[in-house]
N, C-alpha and C positions, 0 to 999 in steps of 0.2 A: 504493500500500500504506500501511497505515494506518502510524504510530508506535505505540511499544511501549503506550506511556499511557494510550492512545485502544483500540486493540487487547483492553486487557486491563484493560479499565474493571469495575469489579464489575458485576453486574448483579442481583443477589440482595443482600438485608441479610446471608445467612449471607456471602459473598462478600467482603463489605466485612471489609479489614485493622484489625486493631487496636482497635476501637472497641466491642467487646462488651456497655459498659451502656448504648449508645446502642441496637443494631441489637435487643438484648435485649425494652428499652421499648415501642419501636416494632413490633415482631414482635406484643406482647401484648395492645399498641392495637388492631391490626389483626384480632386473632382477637376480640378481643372489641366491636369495632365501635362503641371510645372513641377515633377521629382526632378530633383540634383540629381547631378551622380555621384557628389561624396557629404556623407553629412557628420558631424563629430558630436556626442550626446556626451557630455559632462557634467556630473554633480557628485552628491555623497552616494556613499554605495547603499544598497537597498530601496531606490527610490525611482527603477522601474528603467532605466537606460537600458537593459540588455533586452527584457520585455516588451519596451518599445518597438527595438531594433527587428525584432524576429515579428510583429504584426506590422510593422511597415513590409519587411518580406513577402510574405503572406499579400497584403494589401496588394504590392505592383502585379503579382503573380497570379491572384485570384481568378479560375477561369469564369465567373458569373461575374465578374465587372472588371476588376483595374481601375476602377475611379471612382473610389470612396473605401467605405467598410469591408472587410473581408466578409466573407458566407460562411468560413469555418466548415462547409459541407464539402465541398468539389474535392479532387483528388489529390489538387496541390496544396489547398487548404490544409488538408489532414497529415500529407507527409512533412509540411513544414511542422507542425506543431508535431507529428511527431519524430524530428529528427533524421525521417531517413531523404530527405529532398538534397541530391545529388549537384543542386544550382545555386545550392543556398550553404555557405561555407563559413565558420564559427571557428575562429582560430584568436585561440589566447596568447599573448601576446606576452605575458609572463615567462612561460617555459615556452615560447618562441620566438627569441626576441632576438634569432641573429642576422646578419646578413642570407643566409642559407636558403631560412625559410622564406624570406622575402623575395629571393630571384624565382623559388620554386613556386609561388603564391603568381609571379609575373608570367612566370610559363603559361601557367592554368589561364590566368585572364584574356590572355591569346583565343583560344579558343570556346566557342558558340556555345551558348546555353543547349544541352540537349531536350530537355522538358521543359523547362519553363520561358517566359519571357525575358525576364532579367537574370542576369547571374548578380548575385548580392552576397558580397562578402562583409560579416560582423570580424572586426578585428577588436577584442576587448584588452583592457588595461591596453591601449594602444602607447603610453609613455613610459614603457618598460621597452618600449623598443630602442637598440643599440643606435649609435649615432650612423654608422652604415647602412643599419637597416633601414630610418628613418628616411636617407636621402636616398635608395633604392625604392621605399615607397612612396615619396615625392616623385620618384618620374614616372611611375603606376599612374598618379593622380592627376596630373599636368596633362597627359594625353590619352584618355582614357577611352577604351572602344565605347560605345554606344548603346551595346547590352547589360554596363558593368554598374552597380551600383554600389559605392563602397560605405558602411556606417561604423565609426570609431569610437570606442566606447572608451572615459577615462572619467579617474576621479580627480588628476591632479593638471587638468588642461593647459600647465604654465611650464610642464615642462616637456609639452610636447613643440616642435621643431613649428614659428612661426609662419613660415612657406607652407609646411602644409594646412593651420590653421587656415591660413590665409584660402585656401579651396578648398573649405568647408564652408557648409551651411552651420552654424554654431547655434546647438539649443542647450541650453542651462535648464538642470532637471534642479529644481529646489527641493528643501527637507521640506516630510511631508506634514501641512501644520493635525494638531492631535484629533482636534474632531472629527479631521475624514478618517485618519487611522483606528477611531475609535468605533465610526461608523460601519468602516469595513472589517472590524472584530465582529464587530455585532453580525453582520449581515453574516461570517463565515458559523459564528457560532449556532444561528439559528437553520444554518442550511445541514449542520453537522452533529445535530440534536442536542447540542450542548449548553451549558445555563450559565454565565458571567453576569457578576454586578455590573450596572454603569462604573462608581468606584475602584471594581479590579479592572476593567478595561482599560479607563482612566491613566491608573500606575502603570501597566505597561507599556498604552503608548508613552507616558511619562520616560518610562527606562527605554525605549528605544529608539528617542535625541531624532526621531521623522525619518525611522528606516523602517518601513513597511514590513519588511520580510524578516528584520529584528525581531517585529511585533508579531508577526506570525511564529515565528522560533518560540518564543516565549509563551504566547499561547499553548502552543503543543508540550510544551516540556511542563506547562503546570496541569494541563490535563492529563498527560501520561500520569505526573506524581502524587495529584490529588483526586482525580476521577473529574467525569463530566459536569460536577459543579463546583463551578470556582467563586472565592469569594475575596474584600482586599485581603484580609490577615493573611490567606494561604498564599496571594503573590508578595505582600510585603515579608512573607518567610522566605519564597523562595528564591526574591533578587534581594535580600539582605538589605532592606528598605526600610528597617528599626532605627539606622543611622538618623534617616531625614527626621522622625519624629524625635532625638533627641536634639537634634539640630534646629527645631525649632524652641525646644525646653531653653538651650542655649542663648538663644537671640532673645527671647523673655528676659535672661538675666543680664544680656548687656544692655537691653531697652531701658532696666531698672536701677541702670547703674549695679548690678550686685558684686562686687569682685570676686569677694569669698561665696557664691553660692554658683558664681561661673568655674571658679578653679575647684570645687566641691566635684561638681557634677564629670568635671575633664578628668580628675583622679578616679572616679565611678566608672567611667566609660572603656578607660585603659583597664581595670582591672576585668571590668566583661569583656573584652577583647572586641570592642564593636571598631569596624574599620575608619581611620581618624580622616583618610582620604575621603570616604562617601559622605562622613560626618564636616569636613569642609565643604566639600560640592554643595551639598544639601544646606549649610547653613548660608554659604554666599546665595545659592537661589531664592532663600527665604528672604534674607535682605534688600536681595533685587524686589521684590514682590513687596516689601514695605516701602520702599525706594518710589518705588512706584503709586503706590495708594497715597503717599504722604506728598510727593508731587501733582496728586489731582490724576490722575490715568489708570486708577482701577483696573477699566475694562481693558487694558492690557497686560492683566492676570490673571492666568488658568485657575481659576479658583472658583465654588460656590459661593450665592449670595451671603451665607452666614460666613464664611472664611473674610470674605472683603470685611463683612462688618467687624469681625473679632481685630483684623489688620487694622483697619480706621480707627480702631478702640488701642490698642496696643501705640500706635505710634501718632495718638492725639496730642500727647504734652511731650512731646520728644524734638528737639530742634533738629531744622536736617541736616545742620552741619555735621551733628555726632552721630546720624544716621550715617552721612557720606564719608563720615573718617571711620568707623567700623567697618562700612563696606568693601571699603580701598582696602585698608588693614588684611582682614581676612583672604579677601578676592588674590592678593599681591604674595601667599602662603605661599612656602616651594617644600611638600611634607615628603622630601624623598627619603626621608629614616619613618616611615609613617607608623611605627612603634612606638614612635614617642611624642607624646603631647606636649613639648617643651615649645615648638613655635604656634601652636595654637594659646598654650599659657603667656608666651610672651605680649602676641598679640593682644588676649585680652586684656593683660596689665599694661599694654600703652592707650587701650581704649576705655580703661575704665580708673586709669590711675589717676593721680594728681594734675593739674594743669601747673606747668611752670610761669612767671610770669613773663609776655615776651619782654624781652630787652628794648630801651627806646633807642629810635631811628637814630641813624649813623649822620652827624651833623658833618658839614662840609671842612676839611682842616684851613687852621689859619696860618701865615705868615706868623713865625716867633718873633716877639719884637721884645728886645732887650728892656729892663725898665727903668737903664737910665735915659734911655734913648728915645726921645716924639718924633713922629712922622707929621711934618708940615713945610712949607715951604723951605725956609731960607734953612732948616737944621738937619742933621746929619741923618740919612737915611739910612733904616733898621735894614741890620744885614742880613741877607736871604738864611733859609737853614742852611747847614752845613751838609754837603752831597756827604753821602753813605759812602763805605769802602768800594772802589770799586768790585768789577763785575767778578775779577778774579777771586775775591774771599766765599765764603761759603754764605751760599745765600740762604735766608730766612726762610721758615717754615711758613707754609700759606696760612694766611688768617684762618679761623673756623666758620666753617659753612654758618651764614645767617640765616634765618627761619624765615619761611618764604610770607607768612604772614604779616605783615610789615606796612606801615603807609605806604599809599603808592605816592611816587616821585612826584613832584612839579612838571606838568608839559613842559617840554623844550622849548625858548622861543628859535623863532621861523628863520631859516637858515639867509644870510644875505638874499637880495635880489639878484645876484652876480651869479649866484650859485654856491655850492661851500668851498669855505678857502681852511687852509690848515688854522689860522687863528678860530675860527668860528668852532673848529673841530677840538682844540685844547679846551677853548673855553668850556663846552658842554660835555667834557671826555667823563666825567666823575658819576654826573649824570645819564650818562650808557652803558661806564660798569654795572651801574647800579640796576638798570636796566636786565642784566644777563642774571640775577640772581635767579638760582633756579632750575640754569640750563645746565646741560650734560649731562653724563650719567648719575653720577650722585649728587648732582646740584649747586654745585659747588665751581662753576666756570669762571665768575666773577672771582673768584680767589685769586685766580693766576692772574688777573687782569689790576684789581688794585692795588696803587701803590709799586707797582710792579714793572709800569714800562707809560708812555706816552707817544701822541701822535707827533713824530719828527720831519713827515715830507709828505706830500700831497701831488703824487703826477699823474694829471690824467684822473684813470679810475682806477688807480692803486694807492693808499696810502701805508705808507710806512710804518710799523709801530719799532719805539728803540726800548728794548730791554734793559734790563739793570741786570740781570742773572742769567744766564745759558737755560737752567733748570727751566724757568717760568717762559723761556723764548720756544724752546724743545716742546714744553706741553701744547704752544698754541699752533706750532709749525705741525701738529699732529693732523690732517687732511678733519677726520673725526670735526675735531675744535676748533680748526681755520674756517671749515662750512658754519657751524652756528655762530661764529662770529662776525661774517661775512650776511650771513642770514640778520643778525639783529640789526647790523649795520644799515641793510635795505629797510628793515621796517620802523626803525629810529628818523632814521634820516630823509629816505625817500629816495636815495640813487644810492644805484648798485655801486658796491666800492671791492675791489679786490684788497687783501691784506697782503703784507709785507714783512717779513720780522729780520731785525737788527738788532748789535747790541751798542749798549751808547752809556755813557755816564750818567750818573743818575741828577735829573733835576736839569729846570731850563737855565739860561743864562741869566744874571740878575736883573738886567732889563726886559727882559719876558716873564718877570715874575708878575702877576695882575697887580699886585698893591704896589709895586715899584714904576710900572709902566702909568698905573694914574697920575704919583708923588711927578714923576719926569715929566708929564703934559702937563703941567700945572706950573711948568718952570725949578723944584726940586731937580738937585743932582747928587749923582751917585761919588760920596768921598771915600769911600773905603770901602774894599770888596773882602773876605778872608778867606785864607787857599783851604783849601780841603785838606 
């Protein structure tokens, strides 16, 4: 006896679950007797691309039409479904992915359908094909005889050979959303005398992420092990589905702030051995789900009317910032020791610990001015700082990452009319590092940036930055670091600027200092400079 999947394979386009602008298309094709001759079907696996491929077969072939729905009755109807149709060729692409099979596959296409109209070859997992074989089946596809219809079945469409994309017809098989997969449990189960709750159907389209034939697998294996009536407990036994319910016990106690009754519950769980992996999935889904009801968008959660209401009840007095930092927290878990609840406890003690207080905004540095010394016209002007060792000594550890929460900046004012010149660019450089807090990978890009180096040239659309340290010139010369730097630049600024990096002594000349260049227009002059 067959299995459910095989059993209850579509056999018509109307037949096929979920897919409606595909089965649409192709229906239209066919009445109007515009079939390609090569088409490439891509999505997740279980979502009907092979079963497609074999009733469009069928479809060109059909002796009672060719132009529309197959009859499933006629003689080629029957030997394509069942396998033995001599014109109609299914070759995997997995364990045939060399050059070999590919010239041998080109031989064959040479010559004339014997029975049918079209010869139609299914090449499945077609991006397992070697790089030879790929451009041996590009010139299949480029001049292809008349009779030949080729359909390519893959999950991972990006790394198959753009040339041949390029002569396809391209349909994108989407996952299948849960109500059709729920509807077609139902319809299997009532044709197969069998009894399932709404509820258990529910959980396993749930567990089978809109893979149809998932959902069928799983049907069968809880009928085999609990008999013809299935209910949710007996499939929440048998896909180990207890996690999601503690995983929501969970999310109760960070909604409540509890710390100790979160870290209670994660010691209980490790010692039942419930797995911490499904108990993550399951409690980031739960969050998405409050995420959502606390954002106003409900009905874009698989949930009954009483689930929404108990969620709108749960995350009424809950702010969503501490919604969206639990989220991030959890979602951001990498549980590859998944024996140990240590980064789930870590998580929840940053989610539910203490708030530090932030630190106040970084104020702009001034000009040291000695205190025997005024700044005013006719009297002796305050000597710039003193430049740092140069680049040769061992350069300073980068500031510590500032907390991205932070007032935002002062808009910049509007760069000259002329365009930007390198003054216009020193003067708001403090306010651009400041800018980058945030970026790269640990967030921390503005580190290497302040205090650290300045704009020294401006040619064209390159400007220059001079370092004070090799270390801090090395990170941003990193391609990585030169693009988001390049990156903030355009959207700071508003013209693209290529970066540059040099190293240069630290600090401008005393008459480029800003408080010196006012003193000097105002008639002030500079009597004493001190060497470094």
């Amino acid at each position: 006896m067959p299995v459910l999947y095989r059993k209850w394979r579509p056999q018509t386009l109307t037949e096929v679950v979920g897919q409606e602008p595909t089965t649409r298309t192709l229906l239209h094709a066919l009445e109007t007797g515009r079939v390609a001759h090569a088409y490439l079907f891509c999505g997740p696996r279980g979502t009907g691309k092979t079963s497609t491929a074999r009733i469009l077969a069928k479809a060109v072939n059909c002796l009672n039409g060719g132009r529309g729905e197959t009859c499933n009755a006629c003689d080629m109807c029957l030997a394509i479904t069942e396998g033995r149709a001599l014109d109609v060729v299914e070759v995997d692409a997995a364990s045939n992915r060399g050059i070999d099979e590919i010239r041998n596959l080109r031989e064959k296409v040479a010559y004339a359908p014997g029975q049918a109209r079209y010869k139609v070859y299914i090449i499945d997992e077609v991006h397992m094909l070697t790089d030879p074989a790929s451009n041996a089946l590009l010139k299949t596809l480029e001049e292809p005889p008349p009779y030949a219809i080729f359909i390519l079945c893959t999950t991972e469409p990006h790394r198959v050979l753009p040339t041949i994309l390029s002569r396809c017809q391209r349909f994108d098989f989407r996952r299948i959303p849960q109500e059709a997969v729920v509807a077609r449990l139902a319809y299997i189960c009532e044709k197969e005398g069998m009894t399932a709750t709404p509820e258990a159907l529910k959980a396993i389209a749930r567990a089978a992420t809109g893979s149809l034939r998932d959902a069928e697998n799983i049907l069968e294996q809880a009928v085999n092990y609990y008999g013809p009536q299935i209910g949710l407990e007996q499939v929440r036994e048998l896909l180990g589905l207890e996690a999601d319910i503690r995983a929501k016990e969970l999310a109760r106690y960070i909604l409540a702030r509890d710390l100790k009754g979160g870290l209670t519950l994660l010691y209980q769980l490790q010692k039942e051995g419930v797995d911490l992996k499904a108990l993550q999935r399951g409690l980031v889904e739960y969050l998405r789900d409050l995420l959502l009801v606390k954002g106003g968008s409900e009905e874009a959660v698989e949930a009954t009317t009483e689930e929404r209401m108990e969620m709108k009840g749960l995350v009424a007095r809950v702010p969503l910032g501490s919604l969206l930092q639990a989220t991030r927290l959890f979602a951001g878990l990498d549980l590859r020791q998944e024996y140990s609840p240590l980064p789930l406890e870590l998580a929840l003690a940053e989610c539910l610990g203490e708030e530090t207080p932030a630190p106040r905004a970084e104020t702009p540095a001034r000009p040291v001015v000695p205190r025997d010394a005024a700044v005013s016209t006719p009297r002796r002007v305050p000597t710039p700082p003193s430049p740092s060792p140069s680049h040769e000594a061992a350069p300073p550890a980068p500031p510590p990452p500032q907390p991205v929460a932070e007032k935002q900046a002062e808009p910049m004012p509007a760069p000259p009319a002329s365009g930007l010149t390198l003054e216009y660019l020193r003067q708001q450089w403090k306010g651009f590092v400041r800018s980058l807090r945030g970026e790269g990978s640990s967030g921390t890009l503005d580190a290497f940036l302040r205090n650290a180096c300045e704009p020294v040239k401006l040619e064209g659309d390159t400007l220059e930055l001079g370092f004070y340290y090799k270390l801090h010139m090395e990170k941003i010369e990193d391609p990585k670091y030169r693009f988001l730097v390049e990156k903030k630049l355009r959207e700071v600024f508003g013209t693209p600027l290529k970066v540059r990096c040099s190293l240069t002594p630290k600090g401008p000349p005393p008459s480029q200092e800003p408080l010196v260049k006012k003193v000097l227009e105002i008639g002030g002059r500079i009597v004493d400079e001190e060497e470094a």
